[in-house]
N, C-alpha and C positions, 0 to 999 in steps of 0.2 A: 816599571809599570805597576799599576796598582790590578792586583790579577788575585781574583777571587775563585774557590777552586769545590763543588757542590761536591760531599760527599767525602765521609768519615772511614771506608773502605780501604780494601789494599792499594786496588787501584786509584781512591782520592787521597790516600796519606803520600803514595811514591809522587804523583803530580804535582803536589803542593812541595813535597820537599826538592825536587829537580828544580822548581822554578824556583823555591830560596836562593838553590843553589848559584843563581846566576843574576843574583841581585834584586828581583822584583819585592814588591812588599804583597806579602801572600797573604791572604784571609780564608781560613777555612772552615767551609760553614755545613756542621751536621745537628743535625733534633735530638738526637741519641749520643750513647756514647761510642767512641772512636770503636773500631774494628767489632759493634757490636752488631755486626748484620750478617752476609754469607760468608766475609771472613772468619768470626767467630767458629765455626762451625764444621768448616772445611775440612778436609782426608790430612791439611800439610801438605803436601806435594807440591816440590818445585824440576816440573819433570818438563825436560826440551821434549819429550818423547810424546807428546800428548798433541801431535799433531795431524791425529787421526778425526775427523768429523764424527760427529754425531750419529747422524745422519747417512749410512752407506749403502750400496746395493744390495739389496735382499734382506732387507730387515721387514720392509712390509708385514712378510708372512708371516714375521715371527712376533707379531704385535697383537694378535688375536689370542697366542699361548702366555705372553707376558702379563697379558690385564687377566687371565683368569687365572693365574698360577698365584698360591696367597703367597708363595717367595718370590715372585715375578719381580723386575727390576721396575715394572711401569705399571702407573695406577692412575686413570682418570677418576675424579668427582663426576659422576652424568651429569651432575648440573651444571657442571660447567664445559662438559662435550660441547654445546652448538658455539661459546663462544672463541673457544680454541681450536675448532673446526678450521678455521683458516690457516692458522699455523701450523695445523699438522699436515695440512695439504702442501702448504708452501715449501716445510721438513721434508718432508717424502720426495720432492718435486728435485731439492737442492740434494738428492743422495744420487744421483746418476755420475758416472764412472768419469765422466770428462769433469762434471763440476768435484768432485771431491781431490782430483790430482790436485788443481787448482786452490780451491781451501786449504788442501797440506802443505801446496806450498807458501802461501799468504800465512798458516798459523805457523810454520817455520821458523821464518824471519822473526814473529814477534817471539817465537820460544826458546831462541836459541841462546844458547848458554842461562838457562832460567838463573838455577843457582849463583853464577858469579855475575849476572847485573843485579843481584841483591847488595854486593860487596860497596858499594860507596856508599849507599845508605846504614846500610849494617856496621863498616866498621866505624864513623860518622858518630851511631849510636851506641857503639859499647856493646855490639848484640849479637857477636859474633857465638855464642855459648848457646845460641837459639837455634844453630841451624846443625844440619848434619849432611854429608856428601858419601851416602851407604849406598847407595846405587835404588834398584826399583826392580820388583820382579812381579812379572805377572803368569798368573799359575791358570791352569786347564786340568776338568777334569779327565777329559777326553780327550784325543788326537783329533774326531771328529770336529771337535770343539776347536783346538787349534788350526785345525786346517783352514777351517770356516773363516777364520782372519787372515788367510794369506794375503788379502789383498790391503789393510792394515799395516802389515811387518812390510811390505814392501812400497808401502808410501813411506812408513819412517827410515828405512833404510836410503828412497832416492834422495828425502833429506836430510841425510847425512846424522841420522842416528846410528850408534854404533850399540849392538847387540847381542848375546849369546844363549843360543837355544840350549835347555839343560832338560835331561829327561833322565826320571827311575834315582838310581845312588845320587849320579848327580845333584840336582836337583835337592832332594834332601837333607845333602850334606851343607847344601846353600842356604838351605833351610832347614834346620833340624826342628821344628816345633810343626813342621807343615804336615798336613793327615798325608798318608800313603795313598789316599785318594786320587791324588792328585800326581800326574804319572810325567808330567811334561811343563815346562817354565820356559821362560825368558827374561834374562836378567840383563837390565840395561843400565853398564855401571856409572855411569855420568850424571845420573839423576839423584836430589837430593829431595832433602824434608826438613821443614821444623819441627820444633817439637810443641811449638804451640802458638797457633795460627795469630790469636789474638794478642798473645804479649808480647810478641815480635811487632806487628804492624801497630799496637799501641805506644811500645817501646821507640818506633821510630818518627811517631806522632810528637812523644814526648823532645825528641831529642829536635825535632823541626821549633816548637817552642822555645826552648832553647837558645837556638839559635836566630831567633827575632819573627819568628811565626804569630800566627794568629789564630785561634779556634776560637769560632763565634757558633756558639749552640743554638741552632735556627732553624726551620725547616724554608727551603727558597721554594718559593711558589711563579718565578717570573721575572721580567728583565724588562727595563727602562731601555728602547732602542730611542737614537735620534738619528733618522733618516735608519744608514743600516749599522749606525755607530754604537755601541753601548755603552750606558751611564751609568748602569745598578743593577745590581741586581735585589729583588726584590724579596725579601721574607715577609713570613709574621711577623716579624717583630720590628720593621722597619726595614729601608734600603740602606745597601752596602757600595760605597761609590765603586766602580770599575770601569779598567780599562780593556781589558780583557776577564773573561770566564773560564771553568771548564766545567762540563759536567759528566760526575761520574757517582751519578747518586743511584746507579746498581739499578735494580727491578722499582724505583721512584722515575727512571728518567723518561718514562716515556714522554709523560705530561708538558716536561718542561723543552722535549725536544719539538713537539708538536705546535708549540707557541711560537717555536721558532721557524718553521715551515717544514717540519719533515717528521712527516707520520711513520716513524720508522715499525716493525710488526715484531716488536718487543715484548716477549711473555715472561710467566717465573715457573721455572722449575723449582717445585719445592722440593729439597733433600731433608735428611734427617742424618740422626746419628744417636750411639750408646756408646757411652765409654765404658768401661771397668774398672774400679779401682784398682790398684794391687792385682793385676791377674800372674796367673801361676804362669804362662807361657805368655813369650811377647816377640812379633817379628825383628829380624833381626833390620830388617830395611822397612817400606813401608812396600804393600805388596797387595794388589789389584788379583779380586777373583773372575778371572773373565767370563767364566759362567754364571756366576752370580749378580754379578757388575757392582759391587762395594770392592773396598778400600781399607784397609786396616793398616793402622798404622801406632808404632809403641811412643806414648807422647809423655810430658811430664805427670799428667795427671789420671794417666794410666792408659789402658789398652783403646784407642777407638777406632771406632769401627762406622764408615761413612758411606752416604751413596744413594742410591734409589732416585727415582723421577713422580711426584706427584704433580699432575695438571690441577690445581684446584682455585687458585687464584690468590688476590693478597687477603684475603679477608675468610676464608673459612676457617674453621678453627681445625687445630694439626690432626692428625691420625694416628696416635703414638702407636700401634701395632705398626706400621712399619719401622719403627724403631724397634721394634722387639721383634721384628724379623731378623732386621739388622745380628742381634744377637745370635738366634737361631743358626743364620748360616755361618758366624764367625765361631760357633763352637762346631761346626762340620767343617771348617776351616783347619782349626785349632783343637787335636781331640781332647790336649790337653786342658783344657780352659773345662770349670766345671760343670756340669749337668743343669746347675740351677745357683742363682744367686741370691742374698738379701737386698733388699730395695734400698737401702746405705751405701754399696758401693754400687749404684749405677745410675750415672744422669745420661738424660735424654736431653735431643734438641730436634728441632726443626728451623728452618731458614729456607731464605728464597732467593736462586739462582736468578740473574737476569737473561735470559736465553737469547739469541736470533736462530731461527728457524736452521740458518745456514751455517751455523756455529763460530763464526765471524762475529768479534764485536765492532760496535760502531765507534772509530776512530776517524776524525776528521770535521770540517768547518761547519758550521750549520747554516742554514741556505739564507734565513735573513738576515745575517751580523758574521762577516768575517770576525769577529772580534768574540765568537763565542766556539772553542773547541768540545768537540763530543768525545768520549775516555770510558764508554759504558758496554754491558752490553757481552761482558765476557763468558756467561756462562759457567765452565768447570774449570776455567781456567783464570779466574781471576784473580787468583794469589802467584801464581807459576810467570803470567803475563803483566804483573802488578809493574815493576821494576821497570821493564823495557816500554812500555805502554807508557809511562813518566815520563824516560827520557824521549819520546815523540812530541809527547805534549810541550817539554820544552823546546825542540825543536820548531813546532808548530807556533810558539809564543812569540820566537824569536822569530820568525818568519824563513826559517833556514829548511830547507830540503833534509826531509826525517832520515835517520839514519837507516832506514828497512823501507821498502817499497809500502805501501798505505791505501794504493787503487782499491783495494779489494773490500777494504772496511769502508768506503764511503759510505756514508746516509743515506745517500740517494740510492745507491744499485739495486736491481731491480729483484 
């Protein structure tokens, strides 16, 4: 089939390459350059362990100390408070103790084994030297702090994450760069990282070329239906014949899912990030401050440090102080890391996460055109769920029963 595939991402580079992989003639169409959006940008992390929602019991209260704390993990724009008002209701609504077992077990299936369904794209491309399997440790500064996610540790434990709690020597000896701060860990050794989010998924862009792909530089605004068949899909720059679609054009797709019948309540969390060149300390894995709620991880291009949640929309312009908080907390992290830096070793970014309220992406048919699959929608997990999210999409192309249950990501669900 001729199967056109929206979306230059992690999740639209693995799509486009699964479907090569089984004969179609693939066309892939992004405006930018390939892995230049929340991939780029990303902590690395390809962690099964991340099958914890967003979204859990008793965060409410703690949402009124996060927006006013200037290290706080969450920052509303007010201007844009009344239009995200809905999703935050919807967020809060989807954190109740029956629907997040549920969620755990739905992002599961798509997590499981993150690291090794990279492995046929990766060794495919030669890009085995990108990835690392150091395991994941997340650090507490407090028992207080730890406790508060028991219910966290024991959703990824009932799905079958394996785990080991390290406190005091421990713990340091696991991390020797880690501040004595920090009294309590969890080291979860099955999870890996790249080392660099972008040369890896452009890496495997290239190697889909290669192999008789197609990247067509375009922004798609729409789709040519006949009856509920599809013909084209539509850019700027002209239509592209198809016989199927997918779209996985990240915090773009809501537009084009709404043309198709399904108003799905798609927002973007926008993250940031600092790197450091050459820093004097670097984690030995990549390593989540659960008090903090960033990411730090030692990449090729030196230390970064990822994370945070801004509501602001696609269009305000960034907030680099949170990227220089970023900083702040990764030298209380890191005692070793220095006091103060030159403005040469240290880039900044921001980007924008495609969110569902329920942390659930939207995988599956869209309501006018069997012939157009949805692959968006992932949130924090769109590099970890890139890979296995692909192989659905081929499964879905082929019309074969996906290999991981899929009820939960529909479009439609309420």
């Amino acid at each position: 089939m001729k199967v056109v595939v929206i979306g230059g991402g992690a999740v639209g580079v693995a799509s486009a390459s699964f479907a090569l992989r089984e004969g179609h003639e693939v066309t892939l169409i992004e405006p930018g350059e390939i892995a230049e959006g929340a991939t780029f940008g990303n902590a690395g992390c390809l962690n099964a362990s991340s099958v914890v929602p967003m979204s859990m019991p008793g965060n409410l209260p703690k949402v009124p100390g996060w927006l006013v704390d200037p290290l706080g993990p969450l920052s509303i724009r007010w201007g844009y408070a009344p239009k995200i008002a809905p999703w935050i209701y919807r967020f809060l609504k989807a954190g109740s103790r029956d629907r997040v077992e549920a969620q755990a077990k739905a992002l599961a299936g798509l997590l499981r084994d993150s690291y090794g369904s990279y492995q046929p794209l990766v060794k495919n491309a030669g890009a085995e030297g990108l990835l690392r399997r150091q395991g994941h440790l997340v650090v507490y500064r407090s028992k207080k702090d730890f406790d508060g996610d028991a219910l966290g540790w024991r959703l990824r434990r009932d799905n079958g994450v394996a785990f080991d709690v390290l406190t005091s020597d421990a713990l340091w000896q696991q991390e020797p760069s880690l501040s004595h701060d920090y009294g309590i860990g969890v080291f979860v050794p099955d999870n890996g990282h790249t080392v660099n989010p972008n040369r890896l998924v452009s890496t495997l862009a290239d190697a889909f070329v290669r192999d008789g792909g197609t990247i067509k530089r375009a922004r798609a605004i729409g789709f040519d239906l006949e009856g509920d068949r599809l013909q084209a899909v539509r850019t700027a720059d002209g239509c592209v014949e198809a016989d199927r679609a997918v779209v996985a054009a990240g915090a773009w797709s809501k537009p084009l899912a709404k043309e198709l019948g399904d108003d799905v309540p798609l927002d973007t969390e926008r993250g940031y990030h600092i790197v450091i060149k050459d820093p004097e300390v670097g984690p030995r894995s990549s390593i989540l401050d659960a008090t903090g709620k960033f990411v730090a991880t030692s990449m090729e291009m030196g230390l970064r440090l990822a994370g945070t949640v801004e509501f602001a929309g696609l269009d305000a312009e960034p907030d680099w102080r949170r990227a220089r908080m970023l900083l702040t907390l990764g030298q209380r992290l890191f005692p070793g890391l220095r006091r103060a830096y030159p403005e040469e070793r240290l880039t900044q970014w921001m980007g924008f996460r495609p969110s569902m309220p329920d942390s659930l992406p939207v995988i599956g048919r869209a309501s006018r055109s069997p012939d157009v699959i949805y692959a968006f929608g992932h949130g924090h997990i769109g590099l970890a769920s890139g890979a296995r999210t692909g192989e659905v999409v081929a499964d879905l192309l082929a019309d074969r029963t996906p290999s991981i249950p899929i009820e939960a990501f529909a479009p439609t669900r309420a």
